[in-house]
MOPAC internal coordinates of N, CA, C and O (Angstrom, degrees):
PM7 1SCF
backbone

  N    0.0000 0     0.00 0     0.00 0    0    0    0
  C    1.4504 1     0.00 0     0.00 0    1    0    0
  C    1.5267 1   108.76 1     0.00 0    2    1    0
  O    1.2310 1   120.87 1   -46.97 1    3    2    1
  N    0.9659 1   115.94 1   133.03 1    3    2    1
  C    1.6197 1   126.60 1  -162.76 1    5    3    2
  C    1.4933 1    94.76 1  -100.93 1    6    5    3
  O    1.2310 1   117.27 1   -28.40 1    7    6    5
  N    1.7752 1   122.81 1   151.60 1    7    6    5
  C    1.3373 1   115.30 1  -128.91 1    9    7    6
  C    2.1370 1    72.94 1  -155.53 1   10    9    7
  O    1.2310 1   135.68 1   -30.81 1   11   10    9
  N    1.7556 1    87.26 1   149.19 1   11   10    9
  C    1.7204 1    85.89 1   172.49 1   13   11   10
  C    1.5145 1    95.25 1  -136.16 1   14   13   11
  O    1.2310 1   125.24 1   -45.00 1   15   14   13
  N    1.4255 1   107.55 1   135.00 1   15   14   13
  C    1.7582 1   114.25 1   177.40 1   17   15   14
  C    1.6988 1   106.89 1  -101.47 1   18   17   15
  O    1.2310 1   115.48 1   -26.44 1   19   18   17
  N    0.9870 1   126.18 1   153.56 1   19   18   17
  C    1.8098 1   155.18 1   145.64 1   21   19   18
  C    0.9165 1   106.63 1  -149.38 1   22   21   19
  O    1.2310 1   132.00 1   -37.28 1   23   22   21
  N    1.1248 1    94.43 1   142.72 1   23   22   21
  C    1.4834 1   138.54 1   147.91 1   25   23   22
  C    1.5778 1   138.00 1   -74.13 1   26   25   23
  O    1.2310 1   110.23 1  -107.46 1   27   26   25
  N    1.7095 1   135.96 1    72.54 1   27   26   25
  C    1.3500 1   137.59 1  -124.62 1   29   27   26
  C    1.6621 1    66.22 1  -144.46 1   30   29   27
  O    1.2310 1   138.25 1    -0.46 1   31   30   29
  N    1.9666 1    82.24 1   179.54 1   31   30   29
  C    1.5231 1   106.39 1  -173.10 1   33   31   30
  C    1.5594 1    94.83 1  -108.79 1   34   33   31
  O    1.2310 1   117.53 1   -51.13 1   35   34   33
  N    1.2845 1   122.31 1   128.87 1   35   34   33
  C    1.3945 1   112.56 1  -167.81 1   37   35   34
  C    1.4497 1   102.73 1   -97.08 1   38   37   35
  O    1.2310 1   123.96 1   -68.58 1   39   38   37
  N    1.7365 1   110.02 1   111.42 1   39   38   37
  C    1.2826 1    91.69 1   179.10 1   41   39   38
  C    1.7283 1    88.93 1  -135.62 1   42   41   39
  O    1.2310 1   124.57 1     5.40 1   43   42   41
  N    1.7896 1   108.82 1  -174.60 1   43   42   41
  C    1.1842 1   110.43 1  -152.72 1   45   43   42
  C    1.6269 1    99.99 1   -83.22 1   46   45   43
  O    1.2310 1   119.29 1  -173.23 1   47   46   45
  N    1.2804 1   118.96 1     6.77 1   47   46   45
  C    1.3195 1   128.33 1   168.11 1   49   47   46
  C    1.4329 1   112.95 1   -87.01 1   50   49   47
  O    1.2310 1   120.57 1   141.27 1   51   50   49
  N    1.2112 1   116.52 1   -38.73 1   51   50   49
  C    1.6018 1   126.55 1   175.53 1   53   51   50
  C    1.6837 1   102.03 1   -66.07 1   54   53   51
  O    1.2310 1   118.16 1   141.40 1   55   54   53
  N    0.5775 1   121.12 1   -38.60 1   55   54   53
  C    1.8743 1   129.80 1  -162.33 1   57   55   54
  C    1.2990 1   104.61 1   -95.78 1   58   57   55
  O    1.2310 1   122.89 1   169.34 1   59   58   57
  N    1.3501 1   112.08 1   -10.66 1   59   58   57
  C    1.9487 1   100.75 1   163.40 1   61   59   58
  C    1.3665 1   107.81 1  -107.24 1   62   61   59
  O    1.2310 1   114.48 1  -177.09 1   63   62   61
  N    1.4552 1   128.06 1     2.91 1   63   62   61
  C    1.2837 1   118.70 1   178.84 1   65   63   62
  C    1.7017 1   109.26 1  -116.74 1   66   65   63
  O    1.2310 1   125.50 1  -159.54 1   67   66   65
  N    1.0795 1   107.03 1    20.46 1   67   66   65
  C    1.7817 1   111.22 1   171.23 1   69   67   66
  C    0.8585 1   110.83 1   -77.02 1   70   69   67
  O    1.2310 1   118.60 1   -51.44 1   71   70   69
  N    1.3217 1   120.28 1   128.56 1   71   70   69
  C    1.3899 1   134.11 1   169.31 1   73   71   70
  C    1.6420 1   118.25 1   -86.39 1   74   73   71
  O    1.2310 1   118.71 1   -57.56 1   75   74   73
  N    0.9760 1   120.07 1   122.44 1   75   74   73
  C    1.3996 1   138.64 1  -160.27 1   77   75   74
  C    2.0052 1    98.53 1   -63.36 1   78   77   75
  O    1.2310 1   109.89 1   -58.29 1   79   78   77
  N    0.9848 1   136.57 1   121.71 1   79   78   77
  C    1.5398 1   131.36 1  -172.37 1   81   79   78
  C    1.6020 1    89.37 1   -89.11 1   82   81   79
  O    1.2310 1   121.76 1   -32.94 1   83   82   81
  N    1.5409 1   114.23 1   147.06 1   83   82   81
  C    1.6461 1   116.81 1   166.90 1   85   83   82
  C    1.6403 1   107.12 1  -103.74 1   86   85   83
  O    1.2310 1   118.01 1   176.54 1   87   86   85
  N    1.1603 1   121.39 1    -3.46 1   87   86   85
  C    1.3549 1   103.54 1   176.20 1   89   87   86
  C    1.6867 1   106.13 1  -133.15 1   90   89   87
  O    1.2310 1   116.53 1   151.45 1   91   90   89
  N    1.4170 1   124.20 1   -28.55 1   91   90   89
  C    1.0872 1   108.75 1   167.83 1   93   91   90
  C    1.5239 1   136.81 1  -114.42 1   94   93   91
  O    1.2310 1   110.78 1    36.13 1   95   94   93
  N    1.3014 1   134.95 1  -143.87 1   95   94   93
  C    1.5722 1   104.60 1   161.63 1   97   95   94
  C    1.7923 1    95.48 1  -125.76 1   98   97   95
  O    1.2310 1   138.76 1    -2.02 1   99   98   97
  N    1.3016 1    81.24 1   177.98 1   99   98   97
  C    1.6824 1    96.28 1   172.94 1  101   99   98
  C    1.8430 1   112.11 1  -121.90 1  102  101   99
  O    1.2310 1   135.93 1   -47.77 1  103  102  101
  N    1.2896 1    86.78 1   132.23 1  103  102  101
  C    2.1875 1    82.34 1   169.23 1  105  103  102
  C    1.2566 1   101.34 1  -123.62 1  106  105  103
  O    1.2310 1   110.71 1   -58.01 1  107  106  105
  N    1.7268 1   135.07 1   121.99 1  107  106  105
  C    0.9788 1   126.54 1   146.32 1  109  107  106
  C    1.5348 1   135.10 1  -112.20 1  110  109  107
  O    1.2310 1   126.37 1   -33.87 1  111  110  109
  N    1.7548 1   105.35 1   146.13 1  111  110  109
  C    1.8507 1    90.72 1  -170.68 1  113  111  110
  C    1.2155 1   102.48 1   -95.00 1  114  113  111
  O    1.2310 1   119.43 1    11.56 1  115  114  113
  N    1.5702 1   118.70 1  -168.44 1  115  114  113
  C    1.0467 1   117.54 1  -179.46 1  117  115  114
  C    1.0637 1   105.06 1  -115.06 1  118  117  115
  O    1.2310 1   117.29 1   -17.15 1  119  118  117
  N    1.1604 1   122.76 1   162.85 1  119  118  117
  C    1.8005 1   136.77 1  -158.15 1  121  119  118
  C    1.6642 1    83.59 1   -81.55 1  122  121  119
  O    1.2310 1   119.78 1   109.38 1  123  122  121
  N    1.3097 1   118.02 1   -70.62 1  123  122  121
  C    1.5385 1   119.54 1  -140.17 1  125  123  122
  C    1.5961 1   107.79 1   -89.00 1  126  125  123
  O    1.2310 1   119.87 1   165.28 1  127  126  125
  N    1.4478 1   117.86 1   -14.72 1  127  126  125
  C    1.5980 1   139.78 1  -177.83 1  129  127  126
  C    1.9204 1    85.81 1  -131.58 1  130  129  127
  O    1.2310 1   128.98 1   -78.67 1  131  130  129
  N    1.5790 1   100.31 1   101.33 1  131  130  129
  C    1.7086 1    98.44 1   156.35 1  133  131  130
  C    1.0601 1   126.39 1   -77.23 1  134  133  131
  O    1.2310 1   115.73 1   175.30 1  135  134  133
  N    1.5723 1   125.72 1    -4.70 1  135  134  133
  C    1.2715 1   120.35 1  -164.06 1  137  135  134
  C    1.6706 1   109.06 1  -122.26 1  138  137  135
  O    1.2310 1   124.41 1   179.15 1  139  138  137
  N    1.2669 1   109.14 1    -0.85 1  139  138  137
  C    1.1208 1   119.25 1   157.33 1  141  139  138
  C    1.7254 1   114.34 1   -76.93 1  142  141  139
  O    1.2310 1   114.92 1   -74.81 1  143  142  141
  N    1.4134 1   127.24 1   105.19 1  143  142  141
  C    1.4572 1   117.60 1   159.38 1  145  143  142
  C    1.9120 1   116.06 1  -114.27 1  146  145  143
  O    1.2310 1   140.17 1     4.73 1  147  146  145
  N    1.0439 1    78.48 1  -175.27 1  147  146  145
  C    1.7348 1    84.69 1   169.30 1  149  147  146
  C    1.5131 1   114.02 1  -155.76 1  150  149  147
  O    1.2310 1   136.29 1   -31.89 1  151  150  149
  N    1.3320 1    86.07 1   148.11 1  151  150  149
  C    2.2754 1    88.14 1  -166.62 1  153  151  150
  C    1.9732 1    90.90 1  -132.97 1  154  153  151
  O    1.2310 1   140.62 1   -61.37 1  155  154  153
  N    1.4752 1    77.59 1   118.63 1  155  154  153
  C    1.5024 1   103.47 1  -176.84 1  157  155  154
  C    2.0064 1   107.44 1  -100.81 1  158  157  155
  O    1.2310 1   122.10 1   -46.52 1  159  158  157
  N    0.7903 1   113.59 1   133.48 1  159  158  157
  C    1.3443 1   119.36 1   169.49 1  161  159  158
  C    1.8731 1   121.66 1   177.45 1  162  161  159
  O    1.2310 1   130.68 1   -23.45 1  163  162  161
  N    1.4060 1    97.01 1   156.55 1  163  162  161
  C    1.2716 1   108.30 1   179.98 1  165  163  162
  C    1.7852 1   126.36 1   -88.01 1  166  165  163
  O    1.2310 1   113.28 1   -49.37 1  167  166  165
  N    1.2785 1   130.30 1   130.63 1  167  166  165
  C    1.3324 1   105.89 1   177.27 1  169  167  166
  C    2.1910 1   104.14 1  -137.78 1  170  169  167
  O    1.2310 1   131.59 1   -27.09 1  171  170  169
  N    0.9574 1    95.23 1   152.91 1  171  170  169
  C    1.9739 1   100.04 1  -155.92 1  173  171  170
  C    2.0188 1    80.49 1   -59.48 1  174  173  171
  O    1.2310 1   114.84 1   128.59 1  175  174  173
  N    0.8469 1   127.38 1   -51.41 1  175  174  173
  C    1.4856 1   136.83 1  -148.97 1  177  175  174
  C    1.6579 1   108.29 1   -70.11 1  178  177  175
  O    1.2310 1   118.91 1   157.92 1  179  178  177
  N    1.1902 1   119.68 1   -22.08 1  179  178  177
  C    1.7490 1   122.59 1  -152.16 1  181  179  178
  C    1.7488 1    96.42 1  -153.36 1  182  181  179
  O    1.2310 1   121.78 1   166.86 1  183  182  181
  N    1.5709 1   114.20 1   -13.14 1  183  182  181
  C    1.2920 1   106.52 1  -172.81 1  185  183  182
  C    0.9251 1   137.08 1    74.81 1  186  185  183
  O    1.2310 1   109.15 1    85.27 1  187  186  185
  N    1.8429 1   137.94 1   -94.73 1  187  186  185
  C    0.9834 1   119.83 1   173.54 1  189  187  186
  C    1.7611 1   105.50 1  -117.45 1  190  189  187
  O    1.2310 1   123.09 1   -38.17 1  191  190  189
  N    1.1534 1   111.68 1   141.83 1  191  190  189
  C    1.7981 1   103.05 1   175.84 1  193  191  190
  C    2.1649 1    98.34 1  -129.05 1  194  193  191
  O    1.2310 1   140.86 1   -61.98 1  195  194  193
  N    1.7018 1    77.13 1   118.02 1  195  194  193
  C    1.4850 1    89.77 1   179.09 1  197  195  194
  C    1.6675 1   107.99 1  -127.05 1  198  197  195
  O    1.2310 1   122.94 1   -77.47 1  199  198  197
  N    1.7724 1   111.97 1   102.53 1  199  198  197
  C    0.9867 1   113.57 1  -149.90 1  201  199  198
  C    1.7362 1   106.70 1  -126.83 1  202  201  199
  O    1.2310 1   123.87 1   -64.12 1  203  202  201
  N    1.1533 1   110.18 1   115.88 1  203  202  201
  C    1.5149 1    96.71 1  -162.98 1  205  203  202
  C    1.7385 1    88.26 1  -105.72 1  206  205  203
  O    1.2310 1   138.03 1   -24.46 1  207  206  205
  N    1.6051 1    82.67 1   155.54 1  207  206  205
  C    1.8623 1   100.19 1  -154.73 1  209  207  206
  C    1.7276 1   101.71 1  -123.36 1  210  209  207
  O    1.2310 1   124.11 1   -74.57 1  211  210  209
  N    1.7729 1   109.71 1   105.43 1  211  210  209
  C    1.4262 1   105.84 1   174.04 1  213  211  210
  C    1.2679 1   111.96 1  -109.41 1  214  213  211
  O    1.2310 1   119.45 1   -63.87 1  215  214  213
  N    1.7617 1   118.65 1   116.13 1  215  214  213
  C    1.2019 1   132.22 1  -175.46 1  217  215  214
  C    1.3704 1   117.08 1   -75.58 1  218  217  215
  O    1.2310 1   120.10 1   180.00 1  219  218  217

């Protein structure tokens, strides 16, 4: 599954306007915390997986 990265400011305005991808995923970090990301994607089996990732 082929995957798209940015780098955005994650704020609670950013995170209600994501659009859910149907075929691939999304990871984005955060500008001001790099090691904070989040990987957004859709899958037919589980629906939606919104999984935020602390490195």
């Amino acid at each position: 599954m082929e995957s798209i990265s940015l780098t955005l400011k994650l704020t609670n305005k950013l995170l209600r306007k994501i659009k859910i991808p149907t075929e691939r995923t999304s990871i984005i970090q955060d500008k001001i915390e790099p090691e904070l990301k989040l990987r957004v994607s859709y899958t037919e089996s589980s629906g939606l997986i919104f999984l935020l990732l602390l490195i």
